[in-house]
Chimera marker file (.cmm) of the C-alpha trace (Angstrom):
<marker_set name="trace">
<marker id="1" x="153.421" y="74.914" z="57.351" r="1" g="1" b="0" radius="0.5"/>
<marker id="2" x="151.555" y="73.390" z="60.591" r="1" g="1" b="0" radius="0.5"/>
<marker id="3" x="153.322" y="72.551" z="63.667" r="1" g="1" b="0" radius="0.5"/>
<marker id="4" x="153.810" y="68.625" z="63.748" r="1" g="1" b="0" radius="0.5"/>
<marker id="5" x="151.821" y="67.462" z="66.853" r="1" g="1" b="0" radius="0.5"/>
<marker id="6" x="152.937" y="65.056" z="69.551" r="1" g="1" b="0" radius="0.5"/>
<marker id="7" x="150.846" y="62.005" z="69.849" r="1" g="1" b="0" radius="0.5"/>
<marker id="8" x="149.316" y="61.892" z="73.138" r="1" g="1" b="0" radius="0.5"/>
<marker id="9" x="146.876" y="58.673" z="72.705" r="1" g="1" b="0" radius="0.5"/>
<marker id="10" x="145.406" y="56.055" z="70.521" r="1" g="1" b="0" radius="0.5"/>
<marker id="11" x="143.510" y="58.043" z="68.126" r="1" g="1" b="0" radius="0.5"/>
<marker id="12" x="146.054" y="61.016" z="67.820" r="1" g="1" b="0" radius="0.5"/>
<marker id="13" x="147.728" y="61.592" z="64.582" r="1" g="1" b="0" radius="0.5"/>
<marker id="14" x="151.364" y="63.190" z="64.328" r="1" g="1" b="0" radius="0.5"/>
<marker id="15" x="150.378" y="65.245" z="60.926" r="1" g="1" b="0" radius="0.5"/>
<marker id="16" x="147.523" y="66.107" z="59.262" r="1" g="1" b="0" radius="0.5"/>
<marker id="17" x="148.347" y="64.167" z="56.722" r="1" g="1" b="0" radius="0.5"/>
<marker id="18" x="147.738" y="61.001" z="58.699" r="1" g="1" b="0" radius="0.5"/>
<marker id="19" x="145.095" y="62.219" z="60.196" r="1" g="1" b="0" radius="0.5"/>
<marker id="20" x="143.380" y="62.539" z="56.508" r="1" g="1" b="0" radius="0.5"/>
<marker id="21" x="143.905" y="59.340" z="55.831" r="1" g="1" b="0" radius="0.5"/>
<marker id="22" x="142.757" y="58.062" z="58.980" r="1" g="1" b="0" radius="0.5"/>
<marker id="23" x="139.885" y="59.538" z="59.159" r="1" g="1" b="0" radius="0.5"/>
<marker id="24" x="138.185" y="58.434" z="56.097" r="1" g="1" b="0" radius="0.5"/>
<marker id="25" x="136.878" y="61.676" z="54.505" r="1" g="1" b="0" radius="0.5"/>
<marker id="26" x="135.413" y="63.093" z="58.572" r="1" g="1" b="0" radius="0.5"/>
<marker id="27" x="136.702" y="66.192" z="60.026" r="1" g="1" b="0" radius="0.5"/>
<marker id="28" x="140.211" y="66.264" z="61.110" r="1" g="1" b="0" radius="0.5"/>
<marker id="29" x="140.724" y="68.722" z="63.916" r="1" g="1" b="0" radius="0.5"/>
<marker id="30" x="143.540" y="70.114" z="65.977" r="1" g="1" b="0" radius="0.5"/>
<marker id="31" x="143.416" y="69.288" z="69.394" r="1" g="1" b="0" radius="0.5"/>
<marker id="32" x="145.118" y="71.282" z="72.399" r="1" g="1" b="0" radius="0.5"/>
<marker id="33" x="145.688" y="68.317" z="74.787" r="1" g="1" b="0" radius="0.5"/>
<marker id="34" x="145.937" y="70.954" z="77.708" r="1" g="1" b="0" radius="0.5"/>
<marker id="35" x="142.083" y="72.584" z="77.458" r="1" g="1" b="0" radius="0.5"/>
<marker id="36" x="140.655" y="70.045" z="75.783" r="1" g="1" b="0" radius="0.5"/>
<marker id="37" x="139.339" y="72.136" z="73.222" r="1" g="1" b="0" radius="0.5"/>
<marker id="38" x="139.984" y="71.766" z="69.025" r="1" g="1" b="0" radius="0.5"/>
<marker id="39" x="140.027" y="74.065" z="66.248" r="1" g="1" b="0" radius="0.5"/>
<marker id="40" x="139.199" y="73.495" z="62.615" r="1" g="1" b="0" radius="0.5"/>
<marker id="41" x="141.404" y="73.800" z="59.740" r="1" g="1" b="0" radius="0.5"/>
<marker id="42" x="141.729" y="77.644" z="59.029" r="1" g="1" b="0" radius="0.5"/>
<marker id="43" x="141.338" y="78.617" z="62.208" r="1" g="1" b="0" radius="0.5"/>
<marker id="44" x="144.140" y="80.721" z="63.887" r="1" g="1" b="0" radius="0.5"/>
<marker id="45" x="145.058" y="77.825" z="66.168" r="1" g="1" b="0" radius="0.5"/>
<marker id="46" x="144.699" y="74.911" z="64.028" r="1" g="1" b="0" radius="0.5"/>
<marker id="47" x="147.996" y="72.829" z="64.193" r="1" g="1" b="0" radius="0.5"/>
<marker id="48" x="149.969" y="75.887" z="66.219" r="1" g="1" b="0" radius="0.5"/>
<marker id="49" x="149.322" y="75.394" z="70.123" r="1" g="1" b="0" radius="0.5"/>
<marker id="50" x="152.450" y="73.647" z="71.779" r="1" g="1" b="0" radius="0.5"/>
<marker id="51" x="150.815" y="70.613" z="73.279" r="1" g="1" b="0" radius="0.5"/>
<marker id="52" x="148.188" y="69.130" z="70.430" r="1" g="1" b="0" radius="0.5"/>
<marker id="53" x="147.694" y="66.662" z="67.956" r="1" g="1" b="0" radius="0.5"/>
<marker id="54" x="145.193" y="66.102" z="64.632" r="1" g="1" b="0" radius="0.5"/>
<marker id="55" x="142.087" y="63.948" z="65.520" r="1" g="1" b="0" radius="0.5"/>
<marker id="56" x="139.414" y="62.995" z="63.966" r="1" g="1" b="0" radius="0.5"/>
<marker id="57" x="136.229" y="65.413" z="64.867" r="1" g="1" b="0" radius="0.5"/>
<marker id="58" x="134.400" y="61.723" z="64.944" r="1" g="1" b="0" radius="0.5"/>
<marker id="59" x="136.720" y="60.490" z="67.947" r="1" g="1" b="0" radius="0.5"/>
<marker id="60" x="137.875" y="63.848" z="69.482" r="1" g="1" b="0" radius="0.5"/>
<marker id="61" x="133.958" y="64.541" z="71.041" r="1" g="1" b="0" radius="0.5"/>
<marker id="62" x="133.331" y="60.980" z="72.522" r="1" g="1" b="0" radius="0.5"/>
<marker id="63" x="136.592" y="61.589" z="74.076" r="1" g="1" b="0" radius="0.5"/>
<marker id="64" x="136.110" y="64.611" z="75.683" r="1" g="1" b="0" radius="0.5"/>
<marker id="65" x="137.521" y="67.504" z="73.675" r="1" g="1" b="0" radius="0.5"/>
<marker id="66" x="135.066" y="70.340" z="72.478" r="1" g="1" b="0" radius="0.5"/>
<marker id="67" x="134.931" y="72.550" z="69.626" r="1" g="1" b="0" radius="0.5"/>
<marker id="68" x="136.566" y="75.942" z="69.875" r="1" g="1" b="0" radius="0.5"/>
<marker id="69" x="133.419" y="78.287" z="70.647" r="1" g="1" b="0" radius="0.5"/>
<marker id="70" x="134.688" y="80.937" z="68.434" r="1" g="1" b="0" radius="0.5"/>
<marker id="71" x="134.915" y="78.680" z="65.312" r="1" g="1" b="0" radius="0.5"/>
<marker id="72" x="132.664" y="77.558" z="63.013" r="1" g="1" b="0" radius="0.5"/>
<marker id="73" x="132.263" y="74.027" z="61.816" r="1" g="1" b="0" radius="0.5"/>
<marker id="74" x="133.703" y="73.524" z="57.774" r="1" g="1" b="0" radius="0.5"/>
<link id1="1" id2="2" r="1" g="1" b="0" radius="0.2"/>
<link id1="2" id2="3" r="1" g="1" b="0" radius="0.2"/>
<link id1="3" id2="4" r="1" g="1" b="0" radius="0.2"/>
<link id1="4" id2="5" r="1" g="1" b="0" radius="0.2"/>
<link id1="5" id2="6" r="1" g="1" b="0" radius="0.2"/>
<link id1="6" id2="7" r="1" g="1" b="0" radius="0.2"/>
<link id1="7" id2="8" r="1" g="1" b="0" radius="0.2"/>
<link id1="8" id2="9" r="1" g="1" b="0" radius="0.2"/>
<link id1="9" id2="10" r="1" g="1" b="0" radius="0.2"/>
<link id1="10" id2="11" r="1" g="1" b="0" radius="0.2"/>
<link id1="11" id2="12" r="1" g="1" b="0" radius="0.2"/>
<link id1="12" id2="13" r="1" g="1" b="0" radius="0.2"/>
<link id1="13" id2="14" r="1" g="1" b="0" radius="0.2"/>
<link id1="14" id2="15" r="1" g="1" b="0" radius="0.2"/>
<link id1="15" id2="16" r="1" g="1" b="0" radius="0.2"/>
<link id1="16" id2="17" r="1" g="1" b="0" radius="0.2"/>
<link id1="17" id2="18" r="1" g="1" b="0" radius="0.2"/>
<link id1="18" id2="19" r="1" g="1" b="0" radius="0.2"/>
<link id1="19" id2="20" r="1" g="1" b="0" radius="0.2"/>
<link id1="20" id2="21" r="1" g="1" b="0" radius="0.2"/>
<link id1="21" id2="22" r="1" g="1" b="0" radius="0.2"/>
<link id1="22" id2="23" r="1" g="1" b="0" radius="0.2"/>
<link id1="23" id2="24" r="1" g="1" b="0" radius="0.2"/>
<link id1="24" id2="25" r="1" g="1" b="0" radius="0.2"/>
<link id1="25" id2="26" r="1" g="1" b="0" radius="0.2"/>
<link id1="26" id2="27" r="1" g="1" b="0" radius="0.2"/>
<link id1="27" id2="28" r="1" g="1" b="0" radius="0.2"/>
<link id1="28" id2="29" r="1" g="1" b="0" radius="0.2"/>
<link id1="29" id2="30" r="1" g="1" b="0" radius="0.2"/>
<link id1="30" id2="31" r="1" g="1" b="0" radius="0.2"/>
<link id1="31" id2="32" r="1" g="1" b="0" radius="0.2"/>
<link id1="32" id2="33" r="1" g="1" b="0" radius="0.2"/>
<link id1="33" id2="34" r="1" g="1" b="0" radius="0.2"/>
<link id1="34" id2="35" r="1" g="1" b="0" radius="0.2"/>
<link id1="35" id2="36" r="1" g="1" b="0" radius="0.2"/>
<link id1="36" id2="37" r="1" g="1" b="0" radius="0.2"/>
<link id1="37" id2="38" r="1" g="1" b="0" radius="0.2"/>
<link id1="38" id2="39" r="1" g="1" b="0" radius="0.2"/>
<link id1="39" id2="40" r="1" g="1" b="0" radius="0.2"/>
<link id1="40" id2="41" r="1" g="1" b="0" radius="0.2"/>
<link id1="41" id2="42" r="1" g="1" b="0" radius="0.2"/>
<link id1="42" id2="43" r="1" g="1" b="0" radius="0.2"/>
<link id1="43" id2="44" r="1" g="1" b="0" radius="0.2"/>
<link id1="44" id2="45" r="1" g="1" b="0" radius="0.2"/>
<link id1="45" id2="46" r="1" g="1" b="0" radius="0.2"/>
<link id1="46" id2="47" r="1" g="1" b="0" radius="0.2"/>
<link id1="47" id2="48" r="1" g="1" b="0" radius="0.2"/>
<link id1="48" id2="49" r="1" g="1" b="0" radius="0.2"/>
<link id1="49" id2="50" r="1" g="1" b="0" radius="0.2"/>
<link id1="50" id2="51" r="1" g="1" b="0" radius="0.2"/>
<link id1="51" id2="52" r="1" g="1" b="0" radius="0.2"/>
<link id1="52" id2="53" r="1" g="1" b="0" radius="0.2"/>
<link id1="53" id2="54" r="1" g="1" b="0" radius="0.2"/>
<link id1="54" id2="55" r="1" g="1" b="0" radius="0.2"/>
<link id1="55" id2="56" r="1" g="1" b="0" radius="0.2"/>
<link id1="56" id2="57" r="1" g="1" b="0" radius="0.2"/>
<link id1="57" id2="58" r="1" g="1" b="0" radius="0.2"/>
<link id1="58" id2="59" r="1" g="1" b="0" radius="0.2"/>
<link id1="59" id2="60" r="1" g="1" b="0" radius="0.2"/>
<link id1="60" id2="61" r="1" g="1" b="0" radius="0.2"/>
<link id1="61" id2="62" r="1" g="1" b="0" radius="0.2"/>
<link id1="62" id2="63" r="1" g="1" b="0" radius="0.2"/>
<link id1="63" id2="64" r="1" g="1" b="0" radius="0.2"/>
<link id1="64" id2="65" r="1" g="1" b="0" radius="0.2"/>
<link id1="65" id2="66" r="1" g="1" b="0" radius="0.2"/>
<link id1="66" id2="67" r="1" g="1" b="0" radius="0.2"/>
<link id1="67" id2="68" r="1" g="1" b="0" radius="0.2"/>
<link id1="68" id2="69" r="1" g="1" b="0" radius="0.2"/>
<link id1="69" id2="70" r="1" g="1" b="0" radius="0.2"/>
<link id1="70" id2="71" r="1" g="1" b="0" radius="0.2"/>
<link id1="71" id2="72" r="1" g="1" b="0" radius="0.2"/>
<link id1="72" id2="73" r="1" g="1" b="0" radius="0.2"/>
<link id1="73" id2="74" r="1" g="1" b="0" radius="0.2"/>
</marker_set>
């Protein structure tokens, strides 16, 4: 069960489920609002860190989040 994220701007997404449909088949990440970094889905921190929300990977970069560095892309 993931952690239900708190919106935190336009192109945030409260579940992951809206973030799948939003996103139109891209990426949907987890992003900690706080570093600025995301995780993928299956990573330890996907959907668990207190202050986050599911993005699209598409939006997330432009925006100024990075990938998590120990990661790997899906």
């Amino acid at each position: 069960m993931q952690t239900t994220g708190a919106p935190a701007g336009a192109n945030h997404f409260a579940s992951e489920g809206e973030a799948k449909g939003g996103c139109l088949g891209g990426t949907v990440v987890w992003v900690n609002n706080k570093s600025k970094v995301y995780h993928f889905a299956g990573g330890r921190e996907y959907g668990k860190t207190k202050s986050g929300a599911y993005m699209c990977e598409s939006q997330a970069t432009p925006a100024g989040d990075r990938a998590a560095k120990n990661e790997k892309h899906p």
